[in-house]
C-alpha positions as CSV (number, residue, x, y, z in Angstrom):
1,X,0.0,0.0,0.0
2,X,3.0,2.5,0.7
3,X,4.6,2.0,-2.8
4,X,0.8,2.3,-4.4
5,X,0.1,5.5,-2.5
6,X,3.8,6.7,-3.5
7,X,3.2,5.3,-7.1
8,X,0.4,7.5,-7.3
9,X,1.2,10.5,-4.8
10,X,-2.3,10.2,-3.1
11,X,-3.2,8.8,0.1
12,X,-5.3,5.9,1.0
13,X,-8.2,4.8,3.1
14,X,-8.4,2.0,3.9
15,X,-12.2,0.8,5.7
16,X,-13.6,-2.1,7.7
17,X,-17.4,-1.8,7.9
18,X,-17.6,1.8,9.1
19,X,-18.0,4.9,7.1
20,X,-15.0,6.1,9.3
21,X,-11.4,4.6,7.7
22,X,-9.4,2.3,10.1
23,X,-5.9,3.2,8.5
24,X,-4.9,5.7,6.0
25,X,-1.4,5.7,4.8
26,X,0.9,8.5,3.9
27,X,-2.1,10.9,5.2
28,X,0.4,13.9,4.8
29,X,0.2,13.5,1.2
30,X,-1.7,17.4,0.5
31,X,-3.0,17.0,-3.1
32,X,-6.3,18.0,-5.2
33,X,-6.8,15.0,-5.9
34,X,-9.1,11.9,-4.4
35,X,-7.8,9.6,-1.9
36,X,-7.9,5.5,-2.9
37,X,-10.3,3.8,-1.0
38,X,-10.3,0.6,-0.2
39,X,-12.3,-1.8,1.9
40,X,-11.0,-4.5,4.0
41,X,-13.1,-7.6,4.4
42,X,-13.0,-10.2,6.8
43,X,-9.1,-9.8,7.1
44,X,-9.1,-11.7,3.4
45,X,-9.2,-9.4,0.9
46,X,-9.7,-5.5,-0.1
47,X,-12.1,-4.1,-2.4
48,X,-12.0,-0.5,-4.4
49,X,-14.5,1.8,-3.4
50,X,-15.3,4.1,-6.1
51,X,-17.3,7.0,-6.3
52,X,-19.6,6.8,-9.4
53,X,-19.8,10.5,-9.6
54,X,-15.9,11.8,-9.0
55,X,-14.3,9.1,-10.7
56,X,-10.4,8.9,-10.0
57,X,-9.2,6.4,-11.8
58,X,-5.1,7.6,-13.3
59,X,-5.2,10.5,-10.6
60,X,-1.9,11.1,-9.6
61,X,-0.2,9.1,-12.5
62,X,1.7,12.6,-13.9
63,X,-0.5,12.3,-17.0
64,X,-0.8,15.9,-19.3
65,X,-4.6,16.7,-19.5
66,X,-5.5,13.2,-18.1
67,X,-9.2,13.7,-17.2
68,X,-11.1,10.8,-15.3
69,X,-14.0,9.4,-16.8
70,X,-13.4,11.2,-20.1
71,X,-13.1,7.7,-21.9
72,X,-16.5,6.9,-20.5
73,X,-18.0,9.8,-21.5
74,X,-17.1,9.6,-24.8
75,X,-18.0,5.9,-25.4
76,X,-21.8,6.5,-24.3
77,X,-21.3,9.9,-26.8
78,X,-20.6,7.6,-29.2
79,X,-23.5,5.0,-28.7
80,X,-25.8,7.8,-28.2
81,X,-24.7,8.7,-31.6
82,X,-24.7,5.6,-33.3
83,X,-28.0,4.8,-32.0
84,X,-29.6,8.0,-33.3
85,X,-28.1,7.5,-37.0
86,X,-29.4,3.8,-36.7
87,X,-32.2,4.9,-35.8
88,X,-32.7,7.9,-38.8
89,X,-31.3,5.2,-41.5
90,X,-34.0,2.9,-40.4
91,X,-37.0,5.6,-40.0
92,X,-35.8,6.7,-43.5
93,X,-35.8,3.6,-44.9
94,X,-38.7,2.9,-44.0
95,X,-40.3,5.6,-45.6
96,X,-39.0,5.2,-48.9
97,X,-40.3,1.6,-48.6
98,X,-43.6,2.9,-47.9
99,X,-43.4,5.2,-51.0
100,X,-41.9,3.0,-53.1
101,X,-45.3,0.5,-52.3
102,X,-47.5,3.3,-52.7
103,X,-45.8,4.7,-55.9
104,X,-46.0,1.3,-57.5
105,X,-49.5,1.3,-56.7
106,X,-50.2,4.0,-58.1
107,X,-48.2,3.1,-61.4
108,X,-50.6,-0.1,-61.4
109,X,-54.0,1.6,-61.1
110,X,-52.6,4.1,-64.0
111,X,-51.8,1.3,-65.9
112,X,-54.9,-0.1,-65.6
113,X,-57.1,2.7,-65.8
114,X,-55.4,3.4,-69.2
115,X,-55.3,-0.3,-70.5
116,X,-59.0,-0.6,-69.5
117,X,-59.8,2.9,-71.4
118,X,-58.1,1.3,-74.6
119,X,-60.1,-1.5,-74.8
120,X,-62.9,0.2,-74.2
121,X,-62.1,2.5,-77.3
122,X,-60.9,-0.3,-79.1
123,X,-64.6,-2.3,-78.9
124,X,-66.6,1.2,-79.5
125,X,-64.4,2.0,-82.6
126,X,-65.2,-1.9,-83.6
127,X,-69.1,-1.2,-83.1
128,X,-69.0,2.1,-84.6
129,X,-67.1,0.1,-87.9
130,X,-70.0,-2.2,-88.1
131,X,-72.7,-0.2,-87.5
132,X,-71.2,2.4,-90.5
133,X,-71.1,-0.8,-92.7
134,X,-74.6,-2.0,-91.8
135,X,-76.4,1.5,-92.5
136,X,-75.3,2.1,-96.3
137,X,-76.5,-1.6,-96.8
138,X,-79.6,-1.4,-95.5
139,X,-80.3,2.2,-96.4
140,X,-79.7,1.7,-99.8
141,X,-82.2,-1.0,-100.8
142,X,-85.2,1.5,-99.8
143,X,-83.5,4.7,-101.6
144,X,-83.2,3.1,-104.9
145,X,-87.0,1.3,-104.4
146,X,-88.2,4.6,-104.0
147,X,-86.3,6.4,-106.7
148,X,-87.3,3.6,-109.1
149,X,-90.9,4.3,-108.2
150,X,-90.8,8.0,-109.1
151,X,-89.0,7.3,-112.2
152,X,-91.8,5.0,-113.1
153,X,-94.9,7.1,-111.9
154,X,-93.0,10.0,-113.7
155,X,-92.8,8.2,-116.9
156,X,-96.2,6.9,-116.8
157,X,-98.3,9.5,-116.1
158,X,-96.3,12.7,-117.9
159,X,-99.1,13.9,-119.1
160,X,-99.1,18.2,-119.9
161,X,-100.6,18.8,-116.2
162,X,-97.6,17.4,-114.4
163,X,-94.8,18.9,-117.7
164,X,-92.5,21.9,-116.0
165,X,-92.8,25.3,-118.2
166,X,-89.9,24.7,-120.6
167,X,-87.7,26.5,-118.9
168,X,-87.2,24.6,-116.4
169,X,-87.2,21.4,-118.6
170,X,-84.2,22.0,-120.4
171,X,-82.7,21.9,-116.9
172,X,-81.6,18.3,-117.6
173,X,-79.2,19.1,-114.5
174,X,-81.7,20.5,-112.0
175,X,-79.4,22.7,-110.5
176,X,-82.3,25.3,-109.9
177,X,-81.9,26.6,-105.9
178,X,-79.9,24.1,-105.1
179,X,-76.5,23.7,-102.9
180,X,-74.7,21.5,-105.5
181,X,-74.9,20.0,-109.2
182,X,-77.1,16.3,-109.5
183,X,-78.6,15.3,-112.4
184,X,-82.4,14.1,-112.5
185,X,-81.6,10.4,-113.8
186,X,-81.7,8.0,-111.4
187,X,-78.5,6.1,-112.8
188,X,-76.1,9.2,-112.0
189,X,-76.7,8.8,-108.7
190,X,-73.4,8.6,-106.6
191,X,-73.8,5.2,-105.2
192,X,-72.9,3.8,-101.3
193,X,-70.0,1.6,-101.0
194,X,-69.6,-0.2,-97.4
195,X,-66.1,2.1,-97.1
196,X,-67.9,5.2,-97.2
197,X,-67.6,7.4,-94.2
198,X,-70.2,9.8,-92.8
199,X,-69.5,12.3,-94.9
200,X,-70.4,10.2,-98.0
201,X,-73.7,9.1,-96.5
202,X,-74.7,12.9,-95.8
203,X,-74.0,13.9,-99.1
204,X,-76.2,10.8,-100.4
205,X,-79.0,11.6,-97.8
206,X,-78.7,15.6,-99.1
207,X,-78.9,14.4,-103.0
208,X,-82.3,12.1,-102.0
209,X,-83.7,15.2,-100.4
210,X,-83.1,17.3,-103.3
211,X,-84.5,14.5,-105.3
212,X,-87.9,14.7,-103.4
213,X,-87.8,18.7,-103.3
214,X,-87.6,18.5,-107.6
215,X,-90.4,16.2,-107.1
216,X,-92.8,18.0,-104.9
217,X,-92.3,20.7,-107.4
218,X,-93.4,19.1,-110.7
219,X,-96.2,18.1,-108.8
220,X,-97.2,21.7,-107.7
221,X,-96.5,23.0,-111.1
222,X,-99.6,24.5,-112.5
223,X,-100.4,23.5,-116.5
224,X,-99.1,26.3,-118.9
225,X,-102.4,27.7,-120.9
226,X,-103.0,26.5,-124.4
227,X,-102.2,29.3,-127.0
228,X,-98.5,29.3,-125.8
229,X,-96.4,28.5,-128.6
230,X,-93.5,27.3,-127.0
231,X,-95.6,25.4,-124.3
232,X,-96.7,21.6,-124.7
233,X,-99.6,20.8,-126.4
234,X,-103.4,20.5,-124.4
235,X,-105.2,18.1,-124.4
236,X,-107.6,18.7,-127.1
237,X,-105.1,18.0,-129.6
238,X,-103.9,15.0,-128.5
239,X,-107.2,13.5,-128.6
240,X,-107.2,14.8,-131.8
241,X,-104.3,13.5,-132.6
């Protein structure tokens, strides 16, 4: 004990179940420092008594800037510290797991939303294809019935009541008052193919109106009188004749 408290130019106490020590050796020893402690047991052994909150552990060694308890101190800095980080990597991560799910998600229900959308397209342009080849079909069996008709009704009963002035029958054309050119025979008429588009099949509805409109107005022609020269003959004479 003389060449530890010499070793390390502090005293020590040395205790035996009391708070007061029982020996202390080299008590003349004057420093700033802490005294060793030790406790004496049974007259076995000793044990170091430490105080947790002045640690003194390489006091009087001659160290430059030795501070106790420094080493300590800095280890529990450094879990602290460690801890912390692992702690931030991990919250972090899992956050950008959590995004990552919900960003893939998302992608999905885009991907679906737009693949569902194209078929959907895909089967209304399909049923908009056959409906445009089913309507010129079946339109056109009643057009050219009726425009037969007319032809026949107008051939058979052209008598001079229902002839136009002559001035409007040398308009083989018919092109009085009326948006475009078509021509009064019934073979000229621009004919429906199954390829035709709307367009086509407006301009063939327009050119069977205009048809009718030439119609309603032979019929509402009044006869020309009979001592017109130019006009068509009455009917007189052709019983006559």
């Amino acid at each position: 004990m003389i060449a530890l408290s010499e070793l390390y130019n502090r005293p020590i106490e040395v205790y035996e179940y009391s708070i007061e020590p029982i020996n202390i050796v080299h008590g003349m020893y004057k420093t700033d420092n802490e005294p060793i402690r030790l406790s004496y047991h049974c007259g076995v052994h000793y044990n170091s008594i430490i105080d947790p909150w002045r640690p003194t552990a390489g006091h009087g060694l001659g160290l430059p800037d030795l501070q106790p308890g420094r080493a300590q101190e800095s280890l529990i800095r450094t879990a602290l510290r460690q801890s912390e980080e692992s702690h931030i990597e991990r919250a972090m991560l899992d956050d950008k797991i959590a995004a990552t799910d919900w960003e893939a998600t998302q992608d999905q229900l885009i991907q679906q939303v737009a693949r569902e959308s194209y078929l959907q397209w895909l089967c209304d342009s399909n049923q908009q294809h056959k409906d445009n080849k089913m309507m010129p079909s079946s339109s056109s069996s009643p057009t050219s019935a009726t425009t037969h008709e007319r032809t026949a009704n107008s051939n058979h009963g052209s008598s001079p009541r229902n002839l136009l002035p002559l001035r409007l029958d040398e308009r083989k054309d018919c092109e009085f008052a009326l948006p475009f050119n078509y021509e009064c025979d019934p073979s000229s008429k621009p004919k429906l193919d199954d390829d035709d588009d709307d367009n086509s099949l407006l301009r063939q509805v327009l050119a069977i109106s205009q048809i009718e409109y030439v119609e309603t107005l032979k019929k509402q022609q009044k006869p020309p009188k009979s001592d017109d020269p130019n006009g068509p003959s009455s009917s007189s004479d052709t019983h006559l004749l």
